[in-house]
LODRENTOR-411033 format. One record per residue: x, y, z of N, C-alpha, C in turn. Coordinates in pm, whole numbers, plus 50000, padded with zeros to 5 digits. Layout:
BEGIN
XYZXYZXYZ;...
***
This chain:
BEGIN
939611766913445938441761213385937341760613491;936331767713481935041765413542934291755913540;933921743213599933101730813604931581733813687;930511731813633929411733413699928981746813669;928091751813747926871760413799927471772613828;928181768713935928831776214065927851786914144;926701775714176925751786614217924811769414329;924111770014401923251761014407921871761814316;921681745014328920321749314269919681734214238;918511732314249917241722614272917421713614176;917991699414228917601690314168916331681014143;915931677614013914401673014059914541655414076;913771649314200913701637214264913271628314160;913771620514128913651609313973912981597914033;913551592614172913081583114220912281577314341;911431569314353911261569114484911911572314605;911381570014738911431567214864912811584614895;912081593114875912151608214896912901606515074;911851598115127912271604615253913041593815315;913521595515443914211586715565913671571815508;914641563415462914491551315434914611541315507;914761536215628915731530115727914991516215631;916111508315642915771494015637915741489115476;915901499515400915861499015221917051488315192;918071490615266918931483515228918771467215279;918421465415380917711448615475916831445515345;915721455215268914961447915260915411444015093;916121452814991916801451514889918071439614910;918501434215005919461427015017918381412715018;917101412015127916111399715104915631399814961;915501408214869914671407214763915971399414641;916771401814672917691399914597918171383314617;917751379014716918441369814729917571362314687;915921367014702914641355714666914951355414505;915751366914420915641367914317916811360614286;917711356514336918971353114299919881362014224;919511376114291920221386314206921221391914290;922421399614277923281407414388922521421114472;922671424514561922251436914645923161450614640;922551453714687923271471614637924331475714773;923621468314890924811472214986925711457415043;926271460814919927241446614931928491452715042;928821440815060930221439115134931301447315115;931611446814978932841453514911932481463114904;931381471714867931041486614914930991490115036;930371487515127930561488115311932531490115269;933041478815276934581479315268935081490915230;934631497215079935141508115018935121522815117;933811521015157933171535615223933851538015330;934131526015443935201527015532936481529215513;936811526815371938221530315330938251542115315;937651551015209937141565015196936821573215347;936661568315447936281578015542937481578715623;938311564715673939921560815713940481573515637;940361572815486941711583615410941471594815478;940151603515471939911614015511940591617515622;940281608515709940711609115859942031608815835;942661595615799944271606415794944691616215670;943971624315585944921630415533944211641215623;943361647515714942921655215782943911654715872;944361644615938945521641516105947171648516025;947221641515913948521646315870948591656715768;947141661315712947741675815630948341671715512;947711661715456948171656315301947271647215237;947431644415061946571639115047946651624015099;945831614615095945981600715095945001593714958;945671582714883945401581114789944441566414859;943281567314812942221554214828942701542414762;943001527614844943411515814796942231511214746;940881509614788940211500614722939561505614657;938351495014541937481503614466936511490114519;935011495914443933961489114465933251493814296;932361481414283931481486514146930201498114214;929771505414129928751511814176927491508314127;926441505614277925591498914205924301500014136;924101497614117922871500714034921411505814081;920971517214013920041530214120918291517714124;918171521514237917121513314218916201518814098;915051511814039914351515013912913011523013988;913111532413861912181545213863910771540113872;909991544513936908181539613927908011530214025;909391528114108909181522014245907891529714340;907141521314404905861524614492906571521614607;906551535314720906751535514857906881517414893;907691514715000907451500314997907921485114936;908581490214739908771479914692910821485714638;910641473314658912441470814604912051460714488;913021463614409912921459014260913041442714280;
***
């Protein structure tokens, strides 16, 4: 069964902040909290991603798969018509 394209090809940019973001996440984690809402780079994701990069690393060392223990929710894309600058 063939899945996809199997070719590359141009996705078009839906959302803001195109380029090098540093700090999106500092400043979406303050906005969230003035809002009393959750942040996108929560804890339990940090947790997950380090788990996901650990497996790699050993099923790369030992030449097998390794099955990922944790999960994380995925979170929610920041909203479209964002202006350079603003977190929701």
């Amino acid at each position: 069964m063939k899945i996809g394209r199997g070719d590359w090809g141009t996705v078009p940019l839906t959302h803001s902040y195109k380029e090098n973001a540093r700090g999106l996440g500092a400043a979406d984690m303050a906005a969230g909290f003035f809002a009393r809402r959750g942040h996108r780079a929560s804890g339990e994701l940090a947790y997950h991603v380090v788990d996901v990069m650990e497996c790699c690393l050993e099923a790369a060392r030992e030449g097998r798969a390794v099955e990922v223990g944790s999960t994380a929710e995925r979170p929610a894309a920041l909203p479209m018509g964002l202006r350079e600058g603003e977190v929701d």
